[in-house]
TIMAR-703253 format. One record per atom (N, C-alpha, C, O): x, y, z. Coordinates in steps of 0.1 Angstrom, whole numbers, padded with zeros to 4 digits, always signed. Each point is the difference from the previous one (the first is absolute). Example, Ala and Ser with C-alpha at 12.3 -4.5 7.8 and 13.67 -1.06 7.14 Angstrom:
// TIMAR-703253
+0132-0057+0078/-0009+0012+0000/+0009+0012+0000/+0010+0000+0007/-0014+0011-0014/+0009+0011+0000/-0008+0011+0008/+0005+0011+0001/
***
This chain:
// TIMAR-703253
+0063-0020+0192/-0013+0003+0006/-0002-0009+0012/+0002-0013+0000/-0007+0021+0012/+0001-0010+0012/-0014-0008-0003/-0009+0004-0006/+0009-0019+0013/-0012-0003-0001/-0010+0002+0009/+0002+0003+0012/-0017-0004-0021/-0010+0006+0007/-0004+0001+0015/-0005+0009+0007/+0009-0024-0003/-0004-0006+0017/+0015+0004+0010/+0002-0005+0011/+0007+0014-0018/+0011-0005+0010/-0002+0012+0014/-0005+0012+0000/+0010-0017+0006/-0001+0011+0016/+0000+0013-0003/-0010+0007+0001/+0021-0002-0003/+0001+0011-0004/-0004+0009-0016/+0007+0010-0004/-0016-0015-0002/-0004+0004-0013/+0001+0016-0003/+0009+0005-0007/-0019+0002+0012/+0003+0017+0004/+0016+0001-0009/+0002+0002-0012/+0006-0005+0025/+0016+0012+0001/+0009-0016-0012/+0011+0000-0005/-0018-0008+0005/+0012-0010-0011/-0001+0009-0013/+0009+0005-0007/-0027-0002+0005/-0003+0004-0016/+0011+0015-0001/+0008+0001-0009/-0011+0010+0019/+0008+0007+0002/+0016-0001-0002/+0007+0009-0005/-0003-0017+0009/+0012-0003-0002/+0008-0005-0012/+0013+0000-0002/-0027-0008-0008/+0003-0002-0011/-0002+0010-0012/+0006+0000-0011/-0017+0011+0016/+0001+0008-0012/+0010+0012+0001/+0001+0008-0009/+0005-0008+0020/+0012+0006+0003/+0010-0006-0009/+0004+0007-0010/+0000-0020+0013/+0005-0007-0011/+0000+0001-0017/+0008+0001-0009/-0026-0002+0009/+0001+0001-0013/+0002+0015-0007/+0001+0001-0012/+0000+0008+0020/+0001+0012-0005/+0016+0005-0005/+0004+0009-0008/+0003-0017+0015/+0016-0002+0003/+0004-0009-0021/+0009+0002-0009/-0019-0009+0012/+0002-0007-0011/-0005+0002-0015/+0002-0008-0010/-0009+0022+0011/-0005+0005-0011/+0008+0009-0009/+0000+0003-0012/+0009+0002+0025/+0012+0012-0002/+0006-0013-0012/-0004+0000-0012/+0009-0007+0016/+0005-0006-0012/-0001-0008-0014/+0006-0009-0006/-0020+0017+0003/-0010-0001-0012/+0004+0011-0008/+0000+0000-0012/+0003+0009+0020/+0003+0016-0012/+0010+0001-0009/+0003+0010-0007/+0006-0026+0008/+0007-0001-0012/-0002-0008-0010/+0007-0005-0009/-0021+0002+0012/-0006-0008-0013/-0009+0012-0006/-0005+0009+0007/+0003-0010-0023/-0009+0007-0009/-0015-0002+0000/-0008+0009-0001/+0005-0026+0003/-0012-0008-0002/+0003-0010+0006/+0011-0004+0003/-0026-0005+0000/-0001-0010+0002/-0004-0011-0006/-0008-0006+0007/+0010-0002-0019/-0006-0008-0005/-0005-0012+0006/+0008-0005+0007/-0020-0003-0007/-0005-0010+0003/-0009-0008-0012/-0012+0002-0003/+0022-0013-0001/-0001-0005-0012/-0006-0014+0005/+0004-0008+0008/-0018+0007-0020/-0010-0011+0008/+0001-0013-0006/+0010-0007+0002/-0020+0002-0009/-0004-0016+0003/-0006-0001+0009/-0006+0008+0007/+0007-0026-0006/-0013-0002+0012/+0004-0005+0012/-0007-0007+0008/+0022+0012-0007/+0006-0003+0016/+0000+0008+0003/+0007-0002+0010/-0010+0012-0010/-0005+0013+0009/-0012-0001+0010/-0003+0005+0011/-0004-0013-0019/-0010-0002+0009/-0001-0011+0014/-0009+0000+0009/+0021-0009-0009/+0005-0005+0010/+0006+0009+0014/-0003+0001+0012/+0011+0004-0020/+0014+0000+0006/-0003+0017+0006/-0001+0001+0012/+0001+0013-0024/-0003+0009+0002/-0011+0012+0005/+0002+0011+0005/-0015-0018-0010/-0010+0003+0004/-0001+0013+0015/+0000+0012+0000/+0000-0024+0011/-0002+0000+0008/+0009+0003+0011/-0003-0003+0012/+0014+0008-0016/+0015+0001+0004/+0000+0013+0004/+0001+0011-0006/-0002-0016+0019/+0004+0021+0008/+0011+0007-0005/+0001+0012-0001/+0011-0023-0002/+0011+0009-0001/-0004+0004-0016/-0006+0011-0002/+0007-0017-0005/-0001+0006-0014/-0009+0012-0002/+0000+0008-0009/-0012-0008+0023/-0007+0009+0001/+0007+0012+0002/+0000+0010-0007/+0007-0013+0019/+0007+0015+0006/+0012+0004-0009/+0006+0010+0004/+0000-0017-0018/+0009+0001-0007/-0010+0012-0011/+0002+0011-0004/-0009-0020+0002/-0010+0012-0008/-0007+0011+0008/-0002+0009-0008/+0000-0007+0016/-0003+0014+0009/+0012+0004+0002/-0001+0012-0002/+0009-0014+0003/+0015+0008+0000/+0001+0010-0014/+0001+0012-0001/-0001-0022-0008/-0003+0005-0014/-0010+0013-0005/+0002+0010-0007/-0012-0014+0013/-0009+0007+0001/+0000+0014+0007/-0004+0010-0006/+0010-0010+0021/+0000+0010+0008/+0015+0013-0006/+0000+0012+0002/+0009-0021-0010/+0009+0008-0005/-0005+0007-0019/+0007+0007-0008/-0020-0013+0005/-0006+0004-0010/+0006-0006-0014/-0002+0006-0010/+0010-0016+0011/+0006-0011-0008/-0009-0003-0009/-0013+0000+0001/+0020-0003-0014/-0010-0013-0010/-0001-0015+0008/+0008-0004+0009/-0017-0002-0014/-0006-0011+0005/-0008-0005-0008/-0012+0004+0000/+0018-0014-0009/-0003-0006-0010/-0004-0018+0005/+0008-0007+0006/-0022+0002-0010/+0001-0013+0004/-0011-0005-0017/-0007+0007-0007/+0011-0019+0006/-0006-0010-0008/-0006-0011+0007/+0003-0006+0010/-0014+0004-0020/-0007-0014-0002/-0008-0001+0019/-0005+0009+0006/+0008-0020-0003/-0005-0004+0014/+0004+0012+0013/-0007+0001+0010/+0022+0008-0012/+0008+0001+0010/-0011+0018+0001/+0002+0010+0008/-0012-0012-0018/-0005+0015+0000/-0012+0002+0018/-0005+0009+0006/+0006-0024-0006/-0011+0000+0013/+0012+0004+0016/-0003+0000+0012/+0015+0002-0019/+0005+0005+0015/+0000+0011+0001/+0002+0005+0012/-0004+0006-0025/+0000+0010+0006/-0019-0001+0007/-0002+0007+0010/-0008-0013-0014/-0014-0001+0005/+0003+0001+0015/-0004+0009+0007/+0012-0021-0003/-0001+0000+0015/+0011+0006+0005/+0002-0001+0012/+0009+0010-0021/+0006+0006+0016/-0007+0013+0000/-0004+0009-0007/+0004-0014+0023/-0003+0014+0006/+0003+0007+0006/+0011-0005+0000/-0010+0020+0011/-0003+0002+0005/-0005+0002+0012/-0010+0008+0000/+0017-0014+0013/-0008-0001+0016/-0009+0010+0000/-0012-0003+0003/+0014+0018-0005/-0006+0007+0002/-0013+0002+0000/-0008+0005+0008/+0004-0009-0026/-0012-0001+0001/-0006-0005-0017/-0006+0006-0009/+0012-0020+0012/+0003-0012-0003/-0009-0001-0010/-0008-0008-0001/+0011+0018-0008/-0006+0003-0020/+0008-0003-0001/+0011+0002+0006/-0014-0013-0021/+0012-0002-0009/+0008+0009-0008/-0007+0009-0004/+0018-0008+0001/+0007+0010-0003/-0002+0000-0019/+0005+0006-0009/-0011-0011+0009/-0007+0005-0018/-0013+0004+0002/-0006+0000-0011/-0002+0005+0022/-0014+0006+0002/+0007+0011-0010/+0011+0005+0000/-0025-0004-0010/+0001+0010-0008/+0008+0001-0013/-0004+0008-0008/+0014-0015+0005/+0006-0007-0008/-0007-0004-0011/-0012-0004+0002/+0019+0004-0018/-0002-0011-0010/+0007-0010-0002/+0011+0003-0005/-0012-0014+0006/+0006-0014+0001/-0006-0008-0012/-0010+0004-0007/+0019-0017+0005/-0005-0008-0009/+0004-0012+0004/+0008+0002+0008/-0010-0015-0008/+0002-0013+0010/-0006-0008-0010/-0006+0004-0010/+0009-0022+0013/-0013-0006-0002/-0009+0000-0004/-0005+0003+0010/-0007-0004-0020/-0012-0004+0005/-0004-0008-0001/+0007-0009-0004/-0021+0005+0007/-0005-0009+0000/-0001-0012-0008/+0001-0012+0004/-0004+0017-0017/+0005-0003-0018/+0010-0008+0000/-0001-0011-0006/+0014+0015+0012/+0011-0006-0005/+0002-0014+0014/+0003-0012-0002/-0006+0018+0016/+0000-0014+0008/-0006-0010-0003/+0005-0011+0000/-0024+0016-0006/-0006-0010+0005/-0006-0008-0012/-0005-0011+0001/+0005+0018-0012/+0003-0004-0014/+0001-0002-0007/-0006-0006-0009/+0022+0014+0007/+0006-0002-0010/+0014-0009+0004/+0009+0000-0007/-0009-0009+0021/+0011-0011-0006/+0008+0001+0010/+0004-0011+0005/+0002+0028+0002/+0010-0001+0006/-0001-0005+0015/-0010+0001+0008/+0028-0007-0007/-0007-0011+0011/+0011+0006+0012/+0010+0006-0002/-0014-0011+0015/+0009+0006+0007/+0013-0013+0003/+0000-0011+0005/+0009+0019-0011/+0012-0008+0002/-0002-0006-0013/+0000-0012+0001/-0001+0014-0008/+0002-0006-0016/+0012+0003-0005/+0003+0011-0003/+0007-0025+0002/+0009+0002-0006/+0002+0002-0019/-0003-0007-0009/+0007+0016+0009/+0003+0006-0017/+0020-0006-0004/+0010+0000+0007/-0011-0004-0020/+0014-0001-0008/+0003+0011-0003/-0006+0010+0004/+0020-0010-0012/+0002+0013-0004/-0003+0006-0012/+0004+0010-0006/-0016-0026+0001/-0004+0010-0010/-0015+0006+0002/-0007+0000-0010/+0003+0004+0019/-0008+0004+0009/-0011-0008-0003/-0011+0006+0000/+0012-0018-0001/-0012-0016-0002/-0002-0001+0016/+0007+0004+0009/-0018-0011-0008/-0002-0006+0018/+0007-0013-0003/+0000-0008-0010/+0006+0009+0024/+0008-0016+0000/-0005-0011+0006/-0005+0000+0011/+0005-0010-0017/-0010-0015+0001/+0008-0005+0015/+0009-0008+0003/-0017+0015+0006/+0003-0005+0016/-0008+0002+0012/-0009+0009-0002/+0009-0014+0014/-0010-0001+0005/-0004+0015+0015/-0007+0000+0010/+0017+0013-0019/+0004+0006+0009/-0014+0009-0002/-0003+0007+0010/-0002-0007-0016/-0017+0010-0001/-0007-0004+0011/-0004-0011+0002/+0002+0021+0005/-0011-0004+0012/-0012+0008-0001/-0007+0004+0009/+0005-0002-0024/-0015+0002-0005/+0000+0019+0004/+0010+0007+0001/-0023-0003+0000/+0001+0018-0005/+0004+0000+0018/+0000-0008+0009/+0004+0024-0010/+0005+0006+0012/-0010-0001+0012/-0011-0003-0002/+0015+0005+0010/-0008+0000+0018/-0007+0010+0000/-0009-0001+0009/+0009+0013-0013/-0010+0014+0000/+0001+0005-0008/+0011-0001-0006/-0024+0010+0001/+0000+0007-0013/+0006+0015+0001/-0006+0010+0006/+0017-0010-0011/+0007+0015+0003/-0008+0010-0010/+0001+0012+0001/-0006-0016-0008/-0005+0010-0009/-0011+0012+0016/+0000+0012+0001/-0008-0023+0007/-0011+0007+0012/+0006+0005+0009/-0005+0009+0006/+0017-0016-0004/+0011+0006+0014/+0005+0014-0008/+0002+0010+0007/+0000-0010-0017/+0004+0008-0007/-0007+0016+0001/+0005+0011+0005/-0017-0015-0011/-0014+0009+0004/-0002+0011+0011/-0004+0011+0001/+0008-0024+0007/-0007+0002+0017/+0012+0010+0003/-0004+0010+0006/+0015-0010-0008/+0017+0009+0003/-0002+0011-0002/+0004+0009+0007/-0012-0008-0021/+0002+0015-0005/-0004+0008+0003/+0004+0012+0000/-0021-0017+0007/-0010+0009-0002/-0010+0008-0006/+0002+0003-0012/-0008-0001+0015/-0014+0008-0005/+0011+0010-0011/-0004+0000-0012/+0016+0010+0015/+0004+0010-0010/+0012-0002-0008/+0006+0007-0008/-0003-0020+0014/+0014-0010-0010/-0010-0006-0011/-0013+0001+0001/+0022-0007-0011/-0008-0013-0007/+0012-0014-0005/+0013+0000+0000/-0019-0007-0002/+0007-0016-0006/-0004+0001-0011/-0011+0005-0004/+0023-0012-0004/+0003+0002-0016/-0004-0015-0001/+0000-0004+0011/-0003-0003-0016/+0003-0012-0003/+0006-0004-0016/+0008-0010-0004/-0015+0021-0005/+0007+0000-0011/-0004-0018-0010/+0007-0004-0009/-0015-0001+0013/-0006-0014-0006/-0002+0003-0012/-0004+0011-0003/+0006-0024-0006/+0002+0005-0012/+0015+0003-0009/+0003-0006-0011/+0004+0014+0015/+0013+0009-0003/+0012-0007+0007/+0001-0003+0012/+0010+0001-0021/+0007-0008+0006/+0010+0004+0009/+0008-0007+0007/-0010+0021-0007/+0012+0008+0013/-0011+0009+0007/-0009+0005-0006/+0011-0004+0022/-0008+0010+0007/+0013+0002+0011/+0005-0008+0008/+0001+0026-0012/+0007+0000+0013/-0004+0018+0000/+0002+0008-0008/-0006-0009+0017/-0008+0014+0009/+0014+0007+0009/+0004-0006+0011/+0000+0012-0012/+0010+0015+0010/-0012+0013+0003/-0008+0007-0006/+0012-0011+0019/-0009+0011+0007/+0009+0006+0013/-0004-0003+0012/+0012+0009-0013/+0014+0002+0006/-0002+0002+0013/-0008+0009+0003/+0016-0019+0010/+0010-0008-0004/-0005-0009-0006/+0008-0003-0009/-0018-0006+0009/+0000-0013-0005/-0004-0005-0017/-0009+0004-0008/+0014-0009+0007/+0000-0008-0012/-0002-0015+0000/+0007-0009+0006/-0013+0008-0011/-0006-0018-0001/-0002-0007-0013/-0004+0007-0009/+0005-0016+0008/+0000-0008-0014/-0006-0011+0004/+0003-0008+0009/-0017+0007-0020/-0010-0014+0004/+0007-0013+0001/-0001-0006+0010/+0007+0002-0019/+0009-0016-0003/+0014+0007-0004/+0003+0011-0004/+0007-0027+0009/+0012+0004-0004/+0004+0002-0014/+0011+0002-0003/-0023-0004-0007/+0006+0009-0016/-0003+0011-0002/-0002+0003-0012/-0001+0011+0025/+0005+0009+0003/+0012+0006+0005/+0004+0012+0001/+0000-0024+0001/+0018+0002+0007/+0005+0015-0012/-0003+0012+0000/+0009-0018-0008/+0007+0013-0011/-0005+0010+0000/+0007+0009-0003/-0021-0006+0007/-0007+0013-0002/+0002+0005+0014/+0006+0011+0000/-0008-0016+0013/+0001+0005+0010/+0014-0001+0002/+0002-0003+0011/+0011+0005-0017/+0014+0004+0003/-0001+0007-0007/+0001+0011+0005/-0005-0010-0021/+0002+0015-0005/-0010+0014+0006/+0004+0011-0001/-0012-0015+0005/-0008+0007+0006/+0007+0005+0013/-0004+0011+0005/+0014-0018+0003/+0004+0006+0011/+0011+0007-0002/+0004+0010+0007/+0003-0017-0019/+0012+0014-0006/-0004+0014-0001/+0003+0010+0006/-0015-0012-0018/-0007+0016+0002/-0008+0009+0013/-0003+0012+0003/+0003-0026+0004/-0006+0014+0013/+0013+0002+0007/+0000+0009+0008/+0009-0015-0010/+0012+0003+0007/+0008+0007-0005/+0004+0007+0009/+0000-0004-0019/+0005+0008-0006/-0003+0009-0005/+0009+0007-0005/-0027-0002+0003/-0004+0006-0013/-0012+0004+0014/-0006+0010-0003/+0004-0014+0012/-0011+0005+0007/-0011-0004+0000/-0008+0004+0008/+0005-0015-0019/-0014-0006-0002/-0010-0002+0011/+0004-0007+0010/-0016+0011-0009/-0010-0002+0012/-0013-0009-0003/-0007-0009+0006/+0008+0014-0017/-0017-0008-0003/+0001-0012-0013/+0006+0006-0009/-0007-0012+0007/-0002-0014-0014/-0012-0006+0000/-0005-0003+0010/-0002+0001-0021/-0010-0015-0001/-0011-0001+0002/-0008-0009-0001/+0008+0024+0007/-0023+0001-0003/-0007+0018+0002/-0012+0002-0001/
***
């Protein structure tokens, strides 16, 4: 992605989505996309054009596209230049909510053992930086909805392509769930 101020902006962007169009051809030999969360997604992936344009590749070739936990706010923000709706407008999703950031405990960057205990260290930097449950909201639109599924200890929503799973102890549901739409055709799950 050229940057915003550079001289030539116009024919660079042109020249990259030329690029990235080059680069999508070589998506069609993948089945799906998984994007498996936690709370480094929210660093690192969020806001990441390319992971963006990896998932619009996905998307434009009509792929599965499966994300968990935090990594569910990339599909929120990729978009679209054209006319820069999120690509789950309309969509049923499940994410976050509010409940589980802001009081029930989880922290961002909280390290866990393997016996899934929080570990006695100083890596918690307390609840997350935005409430994905609202970003969430705001993506779908007035004729999508957000699952949040509070209360229940699994929330994973397929609304084909995408599939999303609230926290990572959705992980096993959202792989079996992507076998069946992959293999079996599945389109709709979970509300």
């Amino acid at each position: 992605m050229p940057y915003f101020n550079s001289p030539n902006f116009g024919q660079a962007l042109e020249a990259y989505h030329t690029k990235r169009a080059e680069c999508w051809k070589e998506l069609e030999k993948y089945d799906a996309l998984l994007l498996p969360g936690g709370s480094g997604p929210m660093v690192d992936m969020v806001n990441n054009e390319r992971v963006h344009d990896v998932i619009l590749g996905f998307l434009s070739l009509g792929k599965l596209i499966a994300a968990e936990c935090y990594c569910v706010t990339c599909l929120a923000f990729a978009r679209d230049w054209t006319d820069r709706k999120s690509i789950i407008w309309g969509k049923h999703v499940t994410g976050h909510a509010r409940e589980y950031d802001y009081k029930d405990g989880t922290g961002f960057a909280q390290m866990y053992g393997y016996d899934d205990q929080p570990m006695n260290t100083s890596a918690n930097f307390g609840p997350p930086f935005y409430p994905l449950e609202y970003i969430l909201r705001d993506a779908v639109g007035p004729d999508g909805q957000y699952h949040g599924g509070v209360g229940y200890t699994l929330s994973t929503i397929l609304d084909y392509p995408f599939l999303t799973g609230r926290s990572t102890q959705d992980s096993k549901l959202v792989g079996e769930l992507m076998i069946e739409a992959l293999e079996n055709g599945l389109k709709r799950y979970g509300w």
